[in-house]
N, C-alpha and C positions, 0 to 999 in steps of 0.2 A: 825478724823481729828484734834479734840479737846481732850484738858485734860478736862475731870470735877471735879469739887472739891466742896464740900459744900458751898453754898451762905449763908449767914446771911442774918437777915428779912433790907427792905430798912429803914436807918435811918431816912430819911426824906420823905415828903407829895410830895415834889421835886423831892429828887430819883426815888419815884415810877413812878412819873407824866413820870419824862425824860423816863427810861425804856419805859412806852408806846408810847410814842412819839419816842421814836426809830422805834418800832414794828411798829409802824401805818406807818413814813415816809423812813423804809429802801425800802422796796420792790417800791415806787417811783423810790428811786434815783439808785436801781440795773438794775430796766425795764430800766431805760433811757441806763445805760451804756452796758446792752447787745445788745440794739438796734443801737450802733454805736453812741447815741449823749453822750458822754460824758462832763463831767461837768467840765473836763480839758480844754477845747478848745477852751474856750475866756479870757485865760488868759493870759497876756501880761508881762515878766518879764525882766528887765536888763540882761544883758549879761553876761555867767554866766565863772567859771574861768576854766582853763585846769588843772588837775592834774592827775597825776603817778598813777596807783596799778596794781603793776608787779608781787605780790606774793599774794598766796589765804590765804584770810580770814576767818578763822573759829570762827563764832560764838558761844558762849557758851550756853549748852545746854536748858535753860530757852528760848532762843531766839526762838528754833525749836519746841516747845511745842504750836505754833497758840496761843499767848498773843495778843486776841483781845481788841481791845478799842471804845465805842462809845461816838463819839465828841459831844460836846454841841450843839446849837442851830445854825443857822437853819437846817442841814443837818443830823445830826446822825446818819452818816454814822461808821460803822463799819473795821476798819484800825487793819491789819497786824502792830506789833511791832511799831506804832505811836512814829517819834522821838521827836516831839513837841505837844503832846498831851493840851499843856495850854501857855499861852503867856508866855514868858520867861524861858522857861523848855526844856532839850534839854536829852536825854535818849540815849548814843552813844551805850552802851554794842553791841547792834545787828546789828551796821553797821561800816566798815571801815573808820579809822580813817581818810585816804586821803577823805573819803567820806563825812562820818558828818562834820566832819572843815569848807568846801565848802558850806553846806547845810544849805539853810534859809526858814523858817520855815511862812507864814504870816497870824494871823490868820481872821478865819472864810473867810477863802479863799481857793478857790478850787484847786487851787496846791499850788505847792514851787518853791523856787530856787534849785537847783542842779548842782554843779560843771558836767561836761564833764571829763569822765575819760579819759589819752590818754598817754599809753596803759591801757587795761583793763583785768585785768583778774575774773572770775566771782568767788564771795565768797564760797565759801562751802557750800552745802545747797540751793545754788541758781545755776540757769538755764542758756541756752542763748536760749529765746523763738524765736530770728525773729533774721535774719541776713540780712540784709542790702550790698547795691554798698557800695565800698571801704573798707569795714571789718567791716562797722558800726556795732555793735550789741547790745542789748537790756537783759538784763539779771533780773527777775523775781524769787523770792521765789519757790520751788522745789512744783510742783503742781498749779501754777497761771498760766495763760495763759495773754495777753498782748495785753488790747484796745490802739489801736492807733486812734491820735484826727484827725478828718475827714472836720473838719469845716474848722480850719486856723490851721497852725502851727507855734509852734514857735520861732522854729531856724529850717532851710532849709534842712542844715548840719545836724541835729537832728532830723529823725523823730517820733522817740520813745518818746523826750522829751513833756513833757506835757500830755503824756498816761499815761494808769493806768494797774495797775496789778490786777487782779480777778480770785476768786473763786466761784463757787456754790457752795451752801448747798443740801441740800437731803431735802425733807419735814419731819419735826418731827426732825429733828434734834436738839439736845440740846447743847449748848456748855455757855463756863462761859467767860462772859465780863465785861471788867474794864468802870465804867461810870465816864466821866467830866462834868464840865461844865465850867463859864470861867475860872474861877482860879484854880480848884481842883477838886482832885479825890470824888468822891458824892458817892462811892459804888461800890462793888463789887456783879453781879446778873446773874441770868440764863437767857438765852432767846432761846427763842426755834422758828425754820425753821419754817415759815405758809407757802410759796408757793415754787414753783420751781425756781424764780427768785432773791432768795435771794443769795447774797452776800456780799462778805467780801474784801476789797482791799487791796494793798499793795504798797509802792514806789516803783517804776521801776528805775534803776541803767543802766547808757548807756553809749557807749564809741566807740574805736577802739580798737579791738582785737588785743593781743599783738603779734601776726605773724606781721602784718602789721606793726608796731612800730619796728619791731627787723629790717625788710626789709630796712624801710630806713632807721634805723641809720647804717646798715649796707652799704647803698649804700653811705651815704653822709662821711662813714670813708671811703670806698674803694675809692671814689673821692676826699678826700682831701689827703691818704694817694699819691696815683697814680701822683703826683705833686712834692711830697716831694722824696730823695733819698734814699733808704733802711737803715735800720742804721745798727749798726754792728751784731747786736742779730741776724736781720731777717737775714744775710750774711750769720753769724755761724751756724743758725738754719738751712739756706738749704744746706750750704756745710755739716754737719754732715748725712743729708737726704741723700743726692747722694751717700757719704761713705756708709752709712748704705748699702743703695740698692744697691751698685757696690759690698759690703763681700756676701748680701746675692745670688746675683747674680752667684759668680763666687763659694761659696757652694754647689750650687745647679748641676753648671757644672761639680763639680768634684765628688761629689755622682753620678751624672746620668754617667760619663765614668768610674768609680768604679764600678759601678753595671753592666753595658755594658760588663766591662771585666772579672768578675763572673760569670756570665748566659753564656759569651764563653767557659768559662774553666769547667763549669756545664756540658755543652751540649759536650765538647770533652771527657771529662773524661767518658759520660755515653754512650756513641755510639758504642757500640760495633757489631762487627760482629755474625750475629744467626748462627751457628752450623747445627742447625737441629737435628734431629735424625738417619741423616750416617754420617759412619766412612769414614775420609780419609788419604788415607796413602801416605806417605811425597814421595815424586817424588826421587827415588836412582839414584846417580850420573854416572858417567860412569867409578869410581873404582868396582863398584859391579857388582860381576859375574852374569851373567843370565843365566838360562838353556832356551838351544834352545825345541822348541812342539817337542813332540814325535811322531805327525804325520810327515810322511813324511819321515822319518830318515833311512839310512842304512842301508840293513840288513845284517848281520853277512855272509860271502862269505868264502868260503871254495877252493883255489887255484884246481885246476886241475893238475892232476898227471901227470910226464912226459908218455907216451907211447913209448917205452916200457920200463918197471922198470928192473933195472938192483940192480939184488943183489950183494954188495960185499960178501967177500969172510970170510964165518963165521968165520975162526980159527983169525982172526982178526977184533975185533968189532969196528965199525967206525957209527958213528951217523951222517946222514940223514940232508944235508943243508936243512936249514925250513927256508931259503929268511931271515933271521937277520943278520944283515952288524953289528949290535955292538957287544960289549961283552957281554959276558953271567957272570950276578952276582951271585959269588959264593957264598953259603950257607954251612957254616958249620952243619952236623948234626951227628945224634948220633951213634952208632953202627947198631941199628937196622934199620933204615933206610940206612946203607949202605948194610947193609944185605938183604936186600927187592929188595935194586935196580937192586944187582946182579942178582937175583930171576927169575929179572924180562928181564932182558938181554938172559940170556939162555933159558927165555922161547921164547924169540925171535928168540933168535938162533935156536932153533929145530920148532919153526915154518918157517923159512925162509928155513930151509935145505929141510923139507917135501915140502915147495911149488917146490924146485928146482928139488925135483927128479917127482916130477907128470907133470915139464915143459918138463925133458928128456923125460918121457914115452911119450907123445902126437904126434902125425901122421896128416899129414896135408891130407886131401881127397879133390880132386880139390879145388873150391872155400873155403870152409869149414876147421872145422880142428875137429876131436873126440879124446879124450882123452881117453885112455885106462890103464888098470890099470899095475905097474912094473911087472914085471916077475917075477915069482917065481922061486926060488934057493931050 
């Protein structure tokens, strides 16, 4: 919790004496303040002043080191960074400036005066132990915890004011403290934790939290602006707003029917018709010839011969009407092909002549008729 640092031996019969008159009357005045009576609470002080601290304080790092002090007589009590350790002495290094300026000091008295922060925001290294109705809050050294005075108070509005900040010690704990008395520093010594009620104090710093502070002066400009007529900035500033939002506006409608009309032309261009795996073949118009099924068709008919066949007369060859009303296309051909045809003519001829003599020899016998053979010569 503590730095330790070498003590030198106590200069004086005084120094020593104080040191044990510390020892002897802290663990009094720490019993009193963990048991609720604190030694804050019949003190009665003028009215203390309002000021600002809107930005956090960071104190310098001697401050966070627990620079304990014990005060002179009668109390010797032991104080966190003490700003007025001796009458006339005022030590700001570890507290804000809005803070110490405010701050009066009186001694061999159980509190001080303390401005009211408003807004407040809490220093660096410090706490907000207790929150209070209306934003009040109480802010404590990083590690102190925060007796509030139980007897009387002493602003209504303030319940924090006139409390105290505390710490316990551990038993056996050793730590190094600065000794006064009334006018000055008497020594630099050790003292070491005897029971479990020992402690160490510190000034409590209290205020209105600075939400609360922004709230209304934000309400009390909104209500005196709301009276007054816009001036030309706040005109320009909203007519450039509507422009803004009316480009981004009609952006957005032309991306969103651009993309509309993509994801159309996407989905037409890929839609095709599946195929499958048969083939089909394109429907022929009614120029193209068709062959008629072969079932069912024709069959090749052979005329019936007149009865009775009547041959002309060989020594004049005449061909046989065969039912064709047109002309017959003539073909030129070669020799031997005319020579064949004759061939072929007289072999008809001596067949036609032999049927005609086996028609003379034939004899009708009643119904019937036998053919019998020519006579012989």
């Amino acid at each position: 919790m503590t730095t330790i640092v070498p003590v030198q031996a106590a200069s004086s019969a005084a120094a020593a004496s104080t040191a044990a008159a510390a020892s002897t009357t802290l663990a009094t005045s720490t019993t009193a303040a963990s048991t609720g009576a604190s030694t804050s609470s019949s003190f009665s002080s003028p009215s203390a002043s309002t000021v600002a601290l809107t930005t956090t304080f960071t104190p310098p790092p001697s401050c966070t080191e627990h620079r304990l002090s014990i005060l002179s007589s009668p109390y010797y009590n032991l104080w966190l960074n003490e700003p007025s350790p001796v009458p006339g002495s005022l030590v700001t290094d570890c507290y804000p400036s809005q803070f110490i300026n405010g701050y009066t000091s009186l001694f061999n008295q159980t509190s001080s005066i303390a401005p009211v922060m408003s807004p407040l925001v809490c220093p660096d290294a410090w706490t907000a132990v207790n929150t209070f109705s209306s934003n009040y809050i109480a802010c404590c050294p990083s590690g102190f915890l925060l007796h509030i005075p139980t007897t009387s108070l002493v602003d209504s509005n303030r319940p924090a004011y006139g409390g105290t900040c505390y710490s316990t010690f551990t038993v056996g704990q050793t730590i190094t403290v600065t000794g006064y008395n009334a006018s000055t520093v008497t020594a630099t010594q050790q003292w070491v934790a005897s029971t479990s009620l020992d402690q160490a104090y510190a000034h409590v710093i209290d205020g209105f939290a600075l939400a609360e502070a922004s709230t209304s002066s934000s309400a009390s400009a909104a209500s005196s602006s709301s009276s007054n007529s816009l001036s030309g900035g706040a005109i320009a500033g909203i007519v450039i707003g509507v422009v803004a939002f009316v480009g981004i506006l009609a952006g957005f409608a032309l991306w969103f029917f651009r993309r509309r009309r993509q994801n159309a032309a996407a989905r037409s261009a890929s839609h095709e018709v599946d195929g499958g795996d048969a083939f089909h073949e394109k429907a022929g118009d009614n120029d193209f010839r068709k062959e008629l099924p072969g079932a069912g068709a024709a069959t090749t008919a052979e005329l019936e011969s007149p009865d009775p066949v009547h041959e002309l007369d060989s020594s004049t060859p005449a061909e046989l009407d065969g039912g064709w009303k047109g002309a017959e296309v003539h073909t030129p051909g070669t020799e031997k092909e005319a020579e064949r045809r004759r061939e072929m003519l007289e072999m008809e001829d001596r067949e036609a002549r032999r049927l005609q003599g086996e028609d003379e020899g034939t004899v009708k016998v009643g119904s019937g008729e036998r053919r019998t053979p020519p006579p012989s010569y």
